[in-house]
C-alpha positions as CSV (number, residue, x, y, z in Angstrom):
1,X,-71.5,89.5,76.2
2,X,-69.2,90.0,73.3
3,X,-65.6,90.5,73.4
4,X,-65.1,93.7,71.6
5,X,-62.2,96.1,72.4
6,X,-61.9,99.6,72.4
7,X,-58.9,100.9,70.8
8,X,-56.9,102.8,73.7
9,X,-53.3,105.0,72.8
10,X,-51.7,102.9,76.0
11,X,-52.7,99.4,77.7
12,X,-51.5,97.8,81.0
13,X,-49.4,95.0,80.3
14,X,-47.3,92.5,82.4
15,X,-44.1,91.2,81.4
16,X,-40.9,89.7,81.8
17,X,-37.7,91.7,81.0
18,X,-34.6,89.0,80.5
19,X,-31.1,90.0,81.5
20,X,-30.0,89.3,77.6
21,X,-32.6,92.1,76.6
22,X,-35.7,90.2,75.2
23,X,-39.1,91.1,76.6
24,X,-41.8,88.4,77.2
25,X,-45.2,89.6,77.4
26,X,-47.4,87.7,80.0
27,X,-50.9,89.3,80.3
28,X,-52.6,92.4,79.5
29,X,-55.8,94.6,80.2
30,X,-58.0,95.8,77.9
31,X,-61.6,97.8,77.9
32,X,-65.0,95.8,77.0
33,X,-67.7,97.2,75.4
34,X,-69.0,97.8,79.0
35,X,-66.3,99.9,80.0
36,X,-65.0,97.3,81.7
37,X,-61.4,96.3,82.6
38,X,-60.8,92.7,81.5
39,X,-57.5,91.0,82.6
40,X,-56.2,88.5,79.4
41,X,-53.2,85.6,80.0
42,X,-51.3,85.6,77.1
43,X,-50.5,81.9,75.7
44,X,-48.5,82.3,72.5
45,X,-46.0,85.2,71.6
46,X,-45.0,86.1,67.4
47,X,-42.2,88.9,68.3
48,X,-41.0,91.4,65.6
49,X,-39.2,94.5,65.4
50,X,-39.2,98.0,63.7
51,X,-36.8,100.3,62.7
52,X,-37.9,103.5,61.5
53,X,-35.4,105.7,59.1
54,X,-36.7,108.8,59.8
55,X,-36.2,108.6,63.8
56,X,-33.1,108.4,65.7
57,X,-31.1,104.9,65.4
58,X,-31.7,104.5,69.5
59,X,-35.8,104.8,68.7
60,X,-36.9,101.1,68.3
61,X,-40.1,100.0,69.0
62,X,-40.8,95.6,69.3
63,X,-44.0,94.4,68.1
64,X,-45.9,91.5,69.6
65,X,-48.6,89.6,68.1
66,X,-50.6,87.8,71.1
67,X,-53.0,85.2,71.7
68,X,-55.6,85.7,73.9
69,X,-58.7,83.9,74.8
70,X,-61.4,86.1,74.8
71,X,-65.0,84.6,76.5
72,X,-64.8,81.6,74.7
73,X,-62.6,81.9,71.3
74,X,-58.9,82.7,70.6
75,X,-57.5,86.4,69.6
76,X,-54.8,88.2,67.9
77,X,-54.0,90.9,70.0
78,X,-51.2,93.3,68.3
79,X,-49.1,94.9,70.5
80,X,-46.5,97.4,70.9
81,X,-43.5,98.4,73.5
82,X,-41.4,101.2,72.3
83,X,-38.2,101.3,74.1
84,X,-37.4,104.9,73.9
85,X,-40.8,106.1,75.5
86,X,-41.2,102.6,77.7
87,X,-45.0,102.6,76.8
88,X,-47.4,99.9,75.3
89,X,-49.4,100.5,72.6
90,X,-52.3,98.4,71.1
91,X,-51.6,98.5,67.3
92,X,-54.8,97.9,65.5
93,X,-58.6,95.8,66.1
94,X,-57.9,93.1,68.6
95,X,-60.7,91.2,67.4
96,X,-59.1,89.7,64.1
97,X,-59.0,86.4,64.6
């Protein structure tokens, strides 16, 4: 079985929201080529952030580049939670390596 993603709009993802703001993500789901719902522990976080000019100063979205292991071999999984619609979003091919 290979470890190929669909890309989906939203994902399920579980993770710690500090009192000083910062958000630590701590696992997420994701489809298989099956279909199937795979659970992933994230085990190292890169964290960076976007402002975009053309919406409103309050719309900021963080961006989270994750390392998963995925049946056998280590992922970057790029991630994103935008605060004003309090949804995560996988950004583009998990698979990159």
């Amino acid at each position: 079985m290979s470890a190929y993603f669909k890309i989906q709009q939203t994902l399920d993802v579980i993770a710690q929201f500090n009192r000083d703001g910062s958000i630590i993500p701590l696992k997420i789901r994701l489809y298989d080529e099956d279909g199937e719902l795979q659970s992933y522990v994230i085990k190292a976080v890169r964290e960076r952030y976007v402002n975009s000019a053309t919406a409103p100063a309050d719309y900021n979205i963080i961006i989270f580049d994750c390392k998963i292991n995925s049946f056998g071999h280590d992922r970057i999984v790029s991630i994103s939670y935008s605060y004003a619609d309090r949804l995560w979003k996988v950004l583009d091919n998990p698979l990159r390596q």
